[in-house]
C-alpha positions in Angstrom: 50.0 -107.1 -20.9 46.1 -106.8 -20.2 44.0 -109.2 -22.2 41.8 -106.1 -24.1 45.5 -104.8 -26.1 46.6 -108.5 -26.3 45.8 -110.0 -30.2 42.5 -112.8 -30.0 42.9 -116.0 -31.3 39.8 -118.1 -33.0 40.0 -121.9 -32.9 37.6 -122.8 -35.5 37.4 -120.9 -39.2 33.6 -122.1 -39.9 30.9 -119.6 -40.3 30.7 -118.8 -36.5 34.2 -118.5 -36.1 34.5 -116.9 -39.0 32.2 -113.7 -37.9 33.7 -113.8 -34.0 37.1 -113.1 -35.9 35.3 -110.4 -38.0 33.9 -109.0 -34.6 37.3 -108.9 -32.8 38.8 -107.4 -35.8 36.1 -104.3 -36.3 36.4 -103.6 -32.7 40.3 -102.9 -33.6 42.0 -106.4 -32.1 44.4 -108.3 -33.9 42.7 -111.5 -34.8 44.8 -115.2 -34.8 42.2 -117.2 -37.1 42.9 -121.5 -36.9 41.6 -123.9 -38.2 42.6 -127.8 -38.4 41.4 -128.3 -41.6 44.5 -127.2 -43.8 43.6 -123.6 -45.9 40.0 -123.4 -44.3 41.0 -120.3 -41.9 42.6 -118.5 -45.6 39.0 -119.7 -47.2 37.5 -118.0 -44.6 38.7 -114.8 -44.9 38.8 -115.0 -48.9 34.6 -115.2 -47.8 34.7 -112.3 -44.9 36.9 -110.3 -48.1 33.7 -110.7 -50.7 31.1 -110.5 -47.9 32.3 -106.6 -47.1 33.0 -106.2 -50.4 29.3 -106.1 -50.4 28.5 -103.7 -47.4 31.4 -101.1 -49.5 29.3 -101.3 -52.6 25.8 -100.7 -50.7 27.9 -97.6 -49.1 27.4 -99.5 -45.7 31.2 -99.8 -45.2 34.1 -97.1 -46.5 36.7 -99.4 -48.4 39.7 -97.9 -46.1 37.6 -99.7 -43.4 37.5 -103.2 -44.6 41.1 -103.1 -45.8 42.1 -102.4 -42.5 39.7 -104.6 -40.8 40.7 -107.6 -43.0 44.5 -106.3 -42.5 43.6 -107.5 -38.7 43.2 -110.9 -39.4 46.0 -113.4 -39.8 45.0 -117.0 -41.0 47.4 -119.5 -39.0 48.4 -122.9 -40.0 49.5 -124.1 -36.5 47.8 -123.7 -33.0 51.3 -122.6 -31.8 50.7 -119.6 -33.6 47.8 -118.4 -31.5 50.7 -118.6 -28.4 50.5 -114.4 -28.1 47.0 -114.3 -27.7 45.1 -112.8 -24.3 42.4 -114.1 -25.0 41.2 -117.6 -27.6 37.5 -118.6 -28.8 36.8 -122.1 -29.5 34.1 -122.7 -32.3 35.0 -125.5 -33.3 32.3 -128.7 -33.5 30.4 -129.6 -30.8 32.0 -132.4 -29.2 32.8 -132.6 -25.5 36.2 -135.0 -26.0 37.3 -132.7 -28.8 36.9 -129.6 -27.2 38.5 -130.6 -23.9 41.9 -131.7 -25.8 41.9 -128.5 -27.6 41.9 -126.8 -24.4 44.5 -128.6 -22.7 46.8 -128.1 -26.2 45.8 -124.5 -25.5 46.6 -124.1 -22.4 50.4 -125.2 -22.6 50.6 -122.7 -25.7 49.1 -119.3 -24.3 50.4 -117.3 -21.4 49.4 -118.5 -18.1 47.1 -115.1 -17.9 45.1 -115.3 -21.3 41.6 -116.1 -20.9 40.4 -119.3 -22.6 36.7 -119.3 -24.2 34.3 -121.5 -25.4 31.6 -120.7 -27.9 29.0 -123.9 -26.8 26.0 -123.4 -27.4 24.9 -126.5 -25.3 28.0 -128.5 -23.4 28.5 -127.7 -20.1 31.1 -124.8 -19.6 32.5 -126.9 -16.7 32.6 -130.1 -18.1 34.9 -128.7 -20.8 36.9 -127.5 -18.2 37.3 -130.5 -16.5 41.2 -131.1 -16.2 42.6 -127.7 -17.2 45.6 -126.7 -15.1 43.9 -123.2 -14.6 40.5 -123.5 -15.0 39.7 -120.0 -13.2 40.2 -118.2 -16.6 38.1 -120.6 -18.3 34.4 -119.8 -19.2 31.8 -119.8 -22.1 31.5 -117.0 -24.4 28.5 -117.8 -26.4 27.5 -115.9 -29.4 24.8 -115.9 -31.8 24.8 -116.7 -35.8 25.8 -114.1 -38.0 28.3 -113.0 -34.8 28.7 -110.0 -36.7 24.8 -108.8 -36.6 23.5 -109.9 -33.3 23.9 -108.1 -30.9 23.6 -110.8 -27.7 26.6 -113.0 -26.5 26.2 -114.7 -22.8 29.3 -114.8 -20.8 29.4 -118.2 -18.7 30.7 -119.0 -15.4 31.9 -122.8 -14.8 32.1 -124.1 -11.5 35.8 -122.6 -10.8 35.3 -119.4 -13.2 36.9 -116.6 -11.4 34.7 -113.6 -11.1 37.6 -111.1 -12.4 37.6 -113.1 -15.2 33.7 -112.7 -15.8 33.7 -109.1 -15.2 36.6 -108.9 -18.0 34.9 -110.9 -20.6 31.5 -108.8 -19.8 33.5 -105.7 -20.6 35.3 -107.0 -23.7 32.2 -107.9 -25.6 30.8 -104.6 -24.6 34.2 -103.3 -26.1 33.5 -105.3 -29.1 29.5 -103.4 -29.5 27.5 -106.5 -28.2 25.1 -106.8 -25.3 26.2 -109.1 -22.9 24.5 -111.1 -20.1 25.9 -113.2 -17.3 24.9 -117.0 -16.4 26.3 -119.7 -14.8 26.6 -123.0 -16.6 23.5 -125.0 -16.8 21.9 -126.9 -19.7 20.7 -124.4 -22.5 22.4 -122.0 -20.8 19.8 -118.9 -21.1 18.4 -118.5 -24.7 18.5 -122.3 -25.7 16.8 -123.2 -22.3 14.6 -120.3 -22.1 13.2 -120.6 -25.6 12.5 -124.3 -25.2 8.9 -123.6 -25.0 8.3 -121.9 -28.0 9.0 -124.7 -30.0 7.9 -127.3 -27.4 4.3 -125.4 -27.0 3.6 -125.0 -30.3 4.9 -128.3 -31.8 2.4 -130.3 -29.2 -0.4 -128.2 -30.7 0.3 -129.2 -34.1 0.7 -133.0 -32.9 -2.3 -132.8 -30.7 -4.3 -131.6 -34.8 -4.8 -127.7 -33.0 -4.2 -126.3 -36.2 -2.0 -126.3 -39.6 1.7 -125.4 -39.3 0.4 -122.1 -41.5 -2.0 -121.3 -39.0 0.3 -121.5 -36.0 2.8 -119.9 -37.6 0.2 -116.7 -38.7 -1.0 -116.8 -34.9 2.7 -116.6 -33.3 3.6 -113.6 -35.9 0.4 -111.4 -35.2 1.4 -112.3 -31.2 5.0 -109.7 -31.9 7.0 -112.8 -32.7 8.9 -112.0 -35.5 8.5 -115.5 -37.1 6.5 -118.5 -36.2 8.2 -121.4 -34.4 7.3 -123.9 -37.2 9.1 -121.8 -39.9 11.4 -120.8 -37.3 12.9 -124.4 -36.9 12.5 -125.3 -40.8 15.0 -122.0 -41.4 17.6 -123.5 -38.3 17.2 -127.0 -39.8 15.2 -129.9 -37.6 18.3 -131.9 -37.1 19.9 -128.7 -35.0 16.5 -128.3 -33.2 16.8 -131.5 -32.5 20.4 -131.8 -31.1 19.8 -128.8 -28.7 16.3 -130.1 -27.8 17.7 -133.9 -27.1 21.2 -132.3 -25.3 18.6 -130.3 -23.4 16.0 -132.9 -22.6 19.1 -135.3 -21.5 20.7 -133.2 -18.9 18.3 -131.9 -16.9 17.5 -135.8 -16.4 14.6 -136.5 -19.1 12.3 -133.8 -17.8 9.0 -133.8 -19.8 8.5 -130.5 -20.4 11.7 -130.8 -22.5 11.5 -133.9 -24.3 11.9 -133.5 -28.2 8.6 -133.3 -30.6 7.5 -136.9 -32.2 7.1 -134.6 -35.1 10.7 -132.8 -35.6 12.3 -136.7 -34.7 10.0 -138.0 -37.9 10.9 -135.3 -39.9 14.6 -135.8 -39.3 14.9 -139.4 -39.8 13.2 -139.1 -43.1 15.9 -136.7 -44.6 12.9 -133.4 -44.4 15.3 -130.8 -42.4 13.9 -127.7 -43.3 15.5 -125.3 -46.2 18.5 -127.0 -46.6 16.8 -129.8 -47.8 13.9 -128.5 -49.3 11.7 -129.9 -47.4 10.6 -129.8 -43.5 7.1 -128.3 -41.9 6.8 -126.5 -45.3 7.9 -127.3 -48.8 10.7 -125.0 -50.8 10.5 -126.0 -54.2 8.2 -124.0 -57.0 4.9 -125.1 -55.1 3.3 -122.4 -52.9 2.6 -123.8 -49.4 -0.4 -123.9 -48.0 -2.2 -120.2 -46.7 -3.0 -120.2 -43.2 -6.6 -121.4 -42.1 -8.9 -118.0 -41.6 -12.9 -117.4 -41.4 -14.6 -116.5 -43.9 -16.1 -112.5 -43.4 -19.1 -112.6 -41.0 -21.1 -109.8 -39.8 -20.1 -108.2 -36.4 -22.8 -107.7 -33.3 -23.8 -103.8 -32.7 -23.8 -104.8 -28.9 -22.1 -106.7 -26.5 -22.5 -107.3 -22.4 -19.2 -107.6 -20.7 -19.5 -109.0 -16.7 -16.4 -108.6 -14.6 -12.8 -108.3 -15.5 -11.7 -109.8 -18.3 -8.2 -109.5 -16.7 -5.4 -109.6 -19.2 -7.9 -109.3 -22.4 -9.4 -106.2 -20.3 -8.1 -103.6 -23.1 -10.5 -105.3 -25.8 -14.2 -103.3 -24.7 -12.1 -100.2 -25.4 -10.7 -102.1 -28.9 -14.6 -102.5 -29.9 -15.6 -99.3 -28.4 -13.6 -97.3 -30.8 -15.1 -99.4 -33.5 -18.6 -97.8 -32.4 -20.1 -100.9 -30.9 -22.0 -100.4 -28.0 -20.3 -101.9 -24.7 -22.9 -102.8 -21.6 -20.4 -103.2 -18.8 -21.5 -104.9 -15.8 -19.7 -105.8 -12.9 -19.3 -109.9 -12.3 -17.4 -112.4 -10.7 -15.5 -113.3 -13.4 -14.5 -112.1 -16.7 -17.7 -113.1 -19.7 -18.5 -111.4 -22.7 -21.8 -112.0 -24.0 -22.8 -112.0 -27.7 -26.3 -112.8 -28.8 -26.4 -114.7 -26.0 -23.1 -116.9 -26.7 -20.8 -117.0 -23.4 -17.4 -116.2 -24.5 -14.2 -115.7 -22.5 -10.2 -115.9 -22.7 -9.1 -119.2 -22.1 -7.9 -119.7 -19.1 -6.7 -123.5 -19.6 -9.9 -125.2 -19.5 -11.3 -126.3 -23.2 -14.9 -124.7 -24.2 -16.3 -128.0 -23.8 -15.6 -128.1 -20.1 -17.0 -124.7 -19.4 -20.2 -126.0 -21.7 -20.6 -129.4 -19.4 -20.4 -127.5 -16.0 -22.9 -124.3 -17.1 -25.1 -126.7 -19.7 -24.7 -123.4 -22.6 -22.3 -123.4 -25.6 -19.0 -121.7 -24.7 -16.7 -120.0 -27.3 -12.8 -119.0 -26.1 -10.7 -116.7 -27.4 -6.8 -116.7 -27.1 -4.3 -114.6 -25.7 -2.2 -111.6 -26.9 -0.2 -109.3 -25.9 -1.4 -106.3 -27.7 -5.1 -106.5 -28.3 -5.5 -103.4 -30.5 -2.8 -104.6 -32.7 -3.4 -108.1 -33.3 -4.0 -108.7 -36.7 -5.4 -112.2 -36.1 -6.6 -114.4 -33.4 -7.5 -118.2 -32.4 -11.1 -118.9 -31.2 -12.5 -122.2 -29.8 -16.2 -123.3 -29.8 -17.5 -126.1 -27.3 -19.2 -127.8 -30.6 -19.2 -128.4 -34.1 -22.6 -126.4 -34.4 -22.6 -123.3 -31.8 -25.7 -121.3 -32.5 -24.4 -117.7 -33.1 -20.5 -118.4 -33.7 -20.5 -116.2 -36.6 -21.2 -113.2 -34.5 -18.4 -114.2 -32.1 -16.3 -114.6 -35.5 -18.1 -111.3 -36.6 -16.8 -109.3 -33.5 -13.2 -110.2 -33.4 -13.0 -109.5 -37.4 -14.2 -105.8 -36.7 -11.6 -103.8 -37.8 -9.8 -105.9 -40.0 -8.6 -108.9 -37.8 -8.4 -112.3 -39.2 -10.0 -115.2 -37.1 -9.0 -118.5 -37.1 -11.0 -121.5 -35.3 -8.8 -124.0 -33.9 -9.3 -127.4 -32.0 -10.8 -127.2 -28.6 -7.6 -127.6 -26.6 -6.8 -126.9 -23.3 -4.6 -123.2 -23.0 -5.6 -123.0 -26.9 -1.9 -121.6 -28.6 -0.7 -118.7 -27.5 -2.1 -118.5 -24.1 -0.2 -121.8 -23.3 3.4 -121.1 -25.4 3.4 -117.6 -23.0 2.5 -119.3 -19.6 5.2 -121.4 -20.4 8.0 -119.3 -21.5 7.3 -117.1 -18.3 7.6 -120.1 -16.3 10.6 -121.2 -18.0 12.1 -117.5 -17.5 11.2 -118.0 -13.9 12.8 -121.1 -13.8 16.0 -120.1 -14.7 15.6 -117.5 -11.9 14.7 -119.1 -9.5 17.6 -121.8 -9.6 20.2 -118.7 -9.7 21.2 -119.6 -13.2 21.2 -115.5 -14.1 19.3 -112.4 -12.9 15.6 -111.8 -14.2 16.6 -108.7 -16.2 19.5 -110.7 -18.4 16.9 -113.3 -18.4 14.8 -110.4 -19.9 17.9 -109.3 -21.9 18.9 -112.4 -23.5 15.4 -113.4 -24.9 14.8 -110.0 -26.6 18.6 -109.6 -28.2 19.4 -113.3 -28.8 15.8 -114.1 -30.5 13.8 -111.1 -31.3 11.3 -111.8 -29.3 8.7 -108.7 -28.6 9.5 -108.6 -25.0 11.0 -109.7 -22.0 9.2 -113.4 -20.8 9.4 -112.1 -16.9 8.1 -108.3 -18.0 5.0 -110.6 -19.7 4.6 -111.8 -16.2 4.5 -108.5 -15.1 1.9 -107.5 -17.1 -0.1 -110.4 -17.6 0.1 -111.5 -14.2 1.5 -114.2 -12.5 -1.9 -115.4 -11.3 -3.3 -115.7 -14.5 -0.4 -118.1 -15.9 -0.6 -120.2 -12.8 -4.1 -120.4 -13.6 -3.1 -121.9 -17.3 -0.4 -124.2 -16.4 -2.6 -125.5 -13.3 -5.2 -126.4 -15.6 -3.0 -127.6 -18.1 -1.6 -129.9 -15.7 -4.9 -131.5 -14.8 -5.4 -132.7 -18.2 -1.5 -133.5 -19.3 -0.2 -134.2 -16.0 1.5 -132.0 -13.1 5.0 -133.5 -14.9 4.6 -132.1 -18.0 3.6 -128.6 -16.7 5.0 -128.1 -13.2 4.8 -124.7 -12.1 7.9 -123.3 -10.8 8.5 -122.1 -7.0 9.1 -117.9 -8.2 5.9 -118.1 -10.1 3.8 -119.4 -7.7 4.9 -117.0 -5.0 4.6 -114.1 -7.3 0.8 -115.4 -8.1 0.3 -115.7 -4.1 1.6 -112.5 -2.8 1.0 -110.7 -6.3 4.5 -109.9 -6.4 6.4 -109.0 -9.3 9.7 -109.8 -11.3 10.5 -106.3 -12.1 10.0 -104.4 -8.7 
């Protein structure tokens, strides 16, 4: 009997098991729900029972509908029980030893043709594999917390996962209304890997006195990201940030662009993990955190002389144009703005201070986004304490209601740095045939919300710009650290792009 009419069994009754059962069962399966903790898998569905209860009084759900969703679920109190299922989900803890003896329990109780899945969200697909009898219908099906709402789940190959057996599990979760993408087994797998930057970025700015977590956070938002990183990690908890950045970090052999935040490893070992205990980057008691760091109103410039192409900032002299200042364009060899005779620029990885010691004149930078006309706030950086005329450059990006915050001189300031680096990351797992750049693409936008795809910011960016960033940022925190990858580099030298 085909694996798609065949009941699904769930090894594991916690939350994410939990809401895998309750996808199965709304797709019309017959869900097997385990657990080895005694009554846990009849808890579980006591909570699924209250939680719809819910949706039927907000008239998101008809009550004939949950009944008969919850009428698909049977809570079992053996693993023998799950023996008629076609296909199985482990989501149980994540421990390599303990999931490997589950699976070769499970594999002497199902039929020799039911698939066997794993719900890791960091172990290596074939490692757990290692010593199944059949290990050709073995492979990862990862999902993300609450199952139920989000829409991504990555289907992963292990070393000896046959590709039939891919190609089913890609059509069952699009069976079960999820977006699928396809990877083999590597560290972090897609998401994990790919978002390692957004946390690793931003956390080495904060370390590094950049800015306040408030700030950052504010800057990330008004970038399209739907929280900030900081806030982000506090909601997750720092201990999980931590175990996925420290699983991460170890298998791909201590590389330093992975290697877990002095900051979130302080946090941890002091008890401050975020919400659930109250206390992490931010407080979550009665006392209102801290606002983020903005300028104080200034009075913007009626003109401003713009030389050469201010390449991915080169939508902002129609932004000020439409707020009736008066643009002098003038064709240059490089992209400078010029306000009451202040030299200011998008960073490009070097600090202000550099560009002030080569020309001998103050520099200000100015970070990047993604949407100029719709960022509601933006990072500057002055080459000193005292910049004659820095309240005009403050001035000008306020016009029309944008907030301006003045961080530490640092090399790549935030956001240009955190993109560069995601793109690069997103190459990365290109480039080493992990998965296809539009799954890439795929996975980052419905696993994480984020306002794009990382290789279609490449795109539009361009790739010679981020080389440009992660060159520089190289020379001051070493090649190591920010090591461009091969597919980037090409697609900077023949202007190629991901998306053809």
């Amino acid at each position: 009997m085909a694996a798609d009419v065949r009941p699904v069994g769930i090894v594991g009754a916690g939350t994410m098991g939990a809401g895998i059962a309750q996808v199965a069962a709304a797709a019309g399966h017959p869900v097997l729900l385990f657990d080895a903790q005694p009554g846990l898998a009849a808890k579980a569905l006591e909570r699924m029972a209250a939680s719809l209860e819910k949706l039927v009084s907000k008239g998101r759900m008809q009550a004939d509908e949950r009944a008969a969703l919850l009428g698909r679920i049977q809570a079992c109190a053996e693993l023998s029980a799950l023996a008629p299922a076609g296909v199985v989900v482990e989501a149980i803890i994540e421990d390599l030893p303990a999931k490997r003896a589950l699976f070769r329990e499970l594999e002497a109780i199902v039929a020799p043709e039911a698939l066997l899945t794993t719900n890791t969200s960091s172990l290596s697909v074939a490692e757990i594999a290692d010593g199944l009898w059949r290990p050709a219908r073995f492979a990862g099906l990862h999902f993300f917390n609450p199952a139920p709402v989000l829409p991504l789940v990555e289907v992963i190959a292990g070393e000896a996962t046959a590709p039939d057996v891919l190609a089913e599990l890609l059509g069952l979760a699009r069976a079960w209304g999820k977006s699928p993408v396809s990877c083999r087994s590597s560290p972090g797998f897609i998401v994990n890997r790919g978002a390692r930057p957004f946390y690793c970025e931003t956390l080495r700015f904060l370390e590094d006195g950049g800015a306040d977590a408030a700030t950052i956070d504010s800057l990330m938002r008004a970038t399209g990201f739907r929280m900030g990183p900081l806030e982000l990690i506090d909601l997750v908890g720092l201990d999980i940030n931590l175990a996925v950045s420290r699983s991460i970090y170890h298998a791909c052999q201590n590389e330093p662009r992975y290697r877990p935040s002095r900051l979130v490893e302080e946090h941890a070992a002091a008890g401050r993990l975020g919400r659930k205990s109250g206390r992490g980057f931010y407080s979550y008691g009665s006392k209102a955190n801290p606002a983020p760091t903005v300028q104080a109103p200034a009075a913007a410039p009626t003109r401003v002389e713009i030389r050469g192409d201010l390449g991915p900032a080169r939508a902002l002299p129609g932004v000020w144009s439409e707020l009736g200042l008066e643009i002098d364009q003038r064709d240059g060899a490089e992209g400078v703005v010029f306000v009451e005779g202040i030299r200011l620029a998008l960073t490009d990885g070097r600090t202000a201070a550099e560009r002030a010691e080569v020309d001998g004149e103050p520099w200000v930078l100015f970070d990047l986004s993604l949407d100029y006309a719709a960022c509601g706030q933006i990072a500057l950086a002055a080459s000193g304490e005292a910049v004659p005329g820095l309240a005009a450059v403050i001035g000008l990006f306020q016009a029309g209601g944008r907030k301006v915050s003045l961080v530490r001189d640092l090399p790549g300031l935030l956001v240009a740095r955190t993109l560069a680096m995601l793109v690069n990351e997103a190459a990365d797992i290109v480039w080493r045939g992990v998965a296809s750049g539009a799954d890439v693409d795929t996975a980052m936008q419905k696993g994480l919300n984020y306002p794009g795809g990382p290789l279609d910011w490449g795109d539009r960016l361009g790739a010679g710009y981020l080389l440009q960033v992660i060159d520089r940022l190289a020379e001051t925190y070493g090649s190591e650290r920010y090591r461009v990858c091969p597919l980037l580099r090409r697609m900077a030298n023949t202007g190629g792009k991901f998306h053809e």
